[in-house]
C-alpha positions as CSV (number, residue, x, y, z in Angstrom):
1,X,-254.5,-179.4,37.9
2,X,-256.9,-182.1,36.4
3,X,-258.9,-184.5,38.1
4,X,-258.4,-187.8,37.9
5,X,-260.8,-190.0,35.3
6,X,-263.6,-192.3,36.5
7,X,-264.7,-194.5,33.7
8,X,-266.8,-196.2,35.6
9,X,-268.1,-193.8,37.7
10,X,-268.9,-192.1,34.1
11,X,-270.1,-194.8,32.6
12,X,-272.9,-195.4,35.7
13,X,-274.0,-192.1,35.1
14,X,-274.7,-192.4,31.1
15,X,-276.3,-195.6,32.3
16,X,-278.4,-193.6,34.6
17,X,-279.8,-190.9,32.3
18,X,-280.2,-193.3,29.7
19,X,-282.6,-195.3,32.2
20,X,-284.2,-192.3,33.5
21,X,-285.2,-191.2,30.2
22,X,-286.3,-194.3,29.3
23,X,-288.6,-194.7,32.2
24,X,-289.7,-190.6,31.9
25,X,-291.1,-191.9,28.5
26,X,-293.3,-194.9,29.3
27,X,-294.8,-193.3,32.3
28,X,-295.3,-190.2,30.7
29,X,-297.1,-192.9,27.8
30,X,-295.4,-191.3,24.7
31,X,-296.0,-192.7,21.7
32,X,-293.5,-194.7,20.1
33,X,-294.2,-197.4,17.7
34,X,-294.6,-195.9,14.2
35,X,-296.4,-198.3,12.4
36,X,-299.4,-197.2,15.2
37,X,-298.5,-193.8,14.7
38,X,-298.5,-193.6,11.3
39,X,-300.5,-196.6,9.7
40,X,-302.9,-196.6,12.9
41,X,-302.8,-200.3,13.2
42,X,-300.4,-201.6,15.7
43,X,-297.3,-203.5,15.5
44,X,-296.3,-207.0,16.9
45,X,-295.1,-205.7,20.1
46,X,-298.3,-202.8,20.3
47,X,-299.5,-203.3,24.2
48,X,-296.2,-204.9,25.5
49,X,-295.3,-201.6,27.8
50,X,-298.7,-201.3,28.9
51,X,-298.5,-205.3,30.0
52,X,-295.3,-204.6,31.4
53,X,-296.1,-201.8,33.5
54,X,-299.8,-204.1,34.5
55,X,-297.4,-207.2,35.2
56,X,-295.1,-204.8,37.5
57,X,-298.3,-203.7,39.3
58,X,-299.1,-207.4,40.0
59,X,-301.8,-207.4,37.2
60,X,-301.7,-211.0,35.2
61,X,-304.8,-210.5,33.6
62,X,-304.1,-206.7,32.5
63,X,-301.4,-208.1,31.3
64,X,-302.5,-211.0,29.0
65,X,-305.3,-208.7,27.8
66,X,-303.0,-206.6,26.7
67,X,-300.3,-209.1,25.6
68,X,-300.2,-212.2,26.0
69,X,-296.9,-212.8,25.6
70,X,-295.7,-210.1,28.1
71,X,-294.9,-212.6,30.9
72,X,-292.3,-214.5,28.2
73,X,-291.0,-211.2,26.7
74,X,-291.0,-208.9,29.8
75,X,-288.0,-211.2,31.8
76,X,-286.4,-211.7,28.6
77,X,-286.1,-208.5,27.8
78,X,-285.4,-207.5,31.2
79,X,-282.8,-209.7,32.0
80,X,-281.1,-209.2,28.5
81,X,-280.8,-205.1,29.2
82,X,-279.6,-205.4,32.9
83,X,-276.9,-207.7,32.0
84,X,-275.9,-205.3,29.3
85,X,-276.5,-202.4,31.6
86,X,-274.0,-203.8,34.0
87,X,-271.5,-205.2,31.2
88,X,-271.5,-201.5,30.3
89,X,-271.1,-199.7,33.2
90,X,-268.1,-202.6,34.3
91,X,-265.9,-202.1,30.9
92,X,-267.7,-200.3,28.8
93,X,-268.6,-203.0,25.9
94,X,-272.0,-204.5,25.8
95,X,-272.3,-208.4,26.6
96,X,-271.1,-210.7,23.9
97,X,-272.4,-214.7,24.6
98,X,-269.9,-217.1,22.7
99,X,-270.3,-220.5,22.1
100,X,-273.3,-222.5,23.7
101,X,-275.1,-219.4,25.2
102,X,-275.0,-217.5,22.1
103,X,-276.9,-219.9,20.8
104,X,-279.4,-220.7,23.5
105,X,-279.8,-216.4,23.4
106,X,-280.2,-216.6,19.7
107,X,-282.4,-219.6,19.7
108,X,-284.4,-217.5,22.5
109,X,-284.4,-214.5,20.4
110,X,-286.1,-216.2,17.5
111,X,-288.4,-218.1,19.0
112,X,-289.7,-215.0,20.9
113,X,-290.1,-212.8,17.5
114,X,-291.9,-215.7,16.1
115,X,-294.0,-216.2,18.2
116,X,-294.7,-212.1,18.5
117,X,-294.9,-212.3,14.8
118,X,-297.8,-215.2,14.9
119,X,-299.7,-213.9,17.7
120,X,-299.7,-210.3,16.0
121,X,-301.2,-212.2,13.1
122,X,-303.7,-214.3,15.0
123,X,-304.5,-210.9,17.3
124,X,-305.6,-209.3,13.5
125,X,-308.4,-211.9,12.5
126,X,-309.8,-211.5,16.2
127,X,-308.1,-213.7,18.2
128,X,-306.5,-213.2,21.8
129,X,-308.9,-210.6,22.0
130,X,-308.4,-209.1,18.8
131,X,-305.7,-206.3,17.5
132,X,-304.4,-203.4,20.8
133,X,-305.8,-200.4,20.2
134,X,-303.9,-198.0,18.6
């Protein structure tokens, strides 16, 4: 006798353990970005999961210390993986925008890693409070 499939009931669960291990790494604070790892200087988004984790504690200022962008990049980001978390888990494809959104998403997209990009440069000759430590 075989049970009877569940894909989405499977697909929940991969979802899950996905999210749980990605949540046991940044609060267990392991170190991820290999251009600080390696090079020891850090990387455009260097301080992001610190200022998340700040702005999830309430923390604005934390937060903009850490990076300043983290208010614009933290619901962007956010919103972006729970909609493909739930595409996912609902038929097993992640989200694909057509048409106008896909260009307001790309548009969004661009304009974030520019700016991350500029800031990272500006944060290097001491601005923002100068380059995350690493």
């Amino acid at each position: 006798m075989t049970l009877p499939r569940h894909p989405r009931i499977e697909r929940a669960a991969v979802a899950l353990l996905l999210a749980g291990a990605a949540a046991a790494v940044v609060f267990c604070e392991v170190p991820l970005c290999p251009l600080a790892r390696f090079a020891h200087i850090p990387c455009p988004g260097c301080g992001l999961t610190r200022a998340t984790l700040a702005l999830l504690h309430g923390d604005l200022a934390t937060a903009l210390s850490l990076h300043p962008l983290a208010p614009l990049v933290t619901p962007v980001a956010g919103t972006a993986m729970a909609a493909n978390l739930v595409a996912y888990v609902r038929n097993g494809t992640l989200l694909t925008l057509r048409g106008r959104a896909a260009r307001w998403s790309d548009a969004l997209l661009l304009t974030t890693a520019a700016a991350m990009f500029l800031l990272w440069v500006a944060r290097f000759f001491g601005a923002f409070g100068g380059p995350v430590p690493v």
